[in-house]
C-alpha positions as CSV (number, residue, x, y, z in Angstrom):
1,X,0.0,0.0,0.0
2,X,1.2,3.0,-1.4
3,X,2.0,5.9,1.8
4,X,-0.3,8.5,-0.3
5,X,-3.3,5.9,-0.1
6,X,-3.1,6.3,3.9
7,X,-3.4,9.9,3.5
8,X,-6.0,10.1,1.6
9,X,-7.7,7.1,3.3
10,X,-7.3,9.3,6.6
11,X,-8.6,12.5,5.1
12,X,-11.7,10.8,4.2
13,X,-12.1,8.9,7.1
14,X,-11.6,12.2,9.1
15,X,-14.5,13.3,7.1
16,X,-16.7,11.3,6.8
17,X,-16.9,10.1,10.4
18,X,-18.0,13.5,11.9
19,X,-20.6,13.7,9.3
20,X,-22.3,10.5,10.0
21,X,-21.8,11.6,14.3
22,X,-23.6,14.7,13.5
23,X,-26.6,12.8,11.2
24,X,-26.8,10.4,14.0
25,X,-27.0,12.7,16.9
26,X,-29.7,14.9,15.2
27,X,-31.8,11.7,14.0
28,X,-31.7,10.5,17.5
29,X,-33.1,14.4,19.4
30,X,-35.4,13.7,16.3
31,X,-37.0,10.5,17.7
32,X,-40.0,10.9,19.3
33,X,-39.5,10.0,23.0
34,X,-41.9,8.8,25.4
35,X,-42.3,8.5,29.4
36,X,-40.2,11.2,31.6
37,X,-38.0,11.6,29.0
38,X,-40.5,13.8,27.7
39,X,-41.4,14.3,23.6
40,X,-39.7,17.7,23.0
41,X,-37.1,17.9,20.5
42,X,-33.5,18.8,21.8
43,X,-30.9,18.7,18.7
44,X,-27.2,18.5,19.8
45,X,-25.6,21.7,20.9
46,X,-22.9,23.7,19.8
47,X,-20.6,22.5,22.4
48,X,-21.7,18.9,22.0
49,X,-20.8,19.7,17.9
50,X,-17.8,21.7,18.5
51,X,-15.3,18.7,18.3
52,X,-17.2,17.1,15.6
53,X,-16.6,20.6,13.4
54,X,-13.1,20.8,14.1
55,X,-12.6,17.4,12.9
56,X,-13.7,18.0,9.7
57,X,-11.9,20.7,9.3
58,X,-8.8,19.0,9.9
59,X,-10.0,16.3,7.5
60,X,-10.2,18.5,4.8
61,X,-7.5,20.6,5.9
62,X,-5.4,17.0,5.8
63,X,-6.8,16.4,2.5
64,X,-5.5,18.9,0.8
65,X,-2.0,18.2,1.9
66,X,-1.9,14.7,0.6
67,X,-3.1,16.1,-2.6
68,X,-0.4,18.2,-2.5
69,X,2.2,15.5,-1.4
70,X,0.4,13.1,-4.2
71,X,1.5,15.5,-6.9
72,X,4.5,16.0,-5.6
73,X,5.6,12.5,-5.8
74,X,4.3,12.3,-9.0
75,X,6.9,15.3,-10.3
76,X,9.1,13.6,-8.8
77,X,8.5,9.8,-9.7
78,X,8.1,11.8,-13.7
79,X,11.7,13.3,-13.3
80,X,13.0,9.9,-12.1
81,X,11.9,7.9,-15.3
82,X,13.0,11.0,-17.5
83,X,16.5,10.8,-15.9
84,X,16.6,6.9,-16.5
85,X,15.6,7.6,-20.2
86,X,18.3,9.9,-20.9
């Protein structure tokens, strides 16, 4: 496995994960609830989704430097073969 495949795996992952937390956490406030629990709706707040945010920031943040370090070894696997050529 190529080093450039974990970094983009891990971008994504870093994603995609906080994405799904956050769908899960508002479909679950959005279940009706029944007993003492009461049947108001109470989505996640900003502190609870705080974490969640920064992570995909850092996802994408972390994305775009393993796009960057893909095309750099690319340059750099290109000026390799034209050196073996010549």
């Amino acid at each position: 496995m190529n080093r450039n495949t974990i970094y983009f795996a891990s971008a994504i992952f870093c994603i995609v994960v906080p994405i799904v937390a956050l769908w899960y956490g508002y479909w679950v406030a959005a279940q009706p609830k029944v007993g003492p629990v009461g049947n108001g709706i109470k989505p996640p707040t900003f502190q609870q989704t705080f974490p969640l945010y920064i992570a995909m920031l850092i996802g994408i943040r972390y994305l775009m430097i393993a796009i960057l370090r893909y095309r750099e070894y690319k340059k750099s696997q290109q000026k390799s073969n034209n050196e073996e050529i010549d």
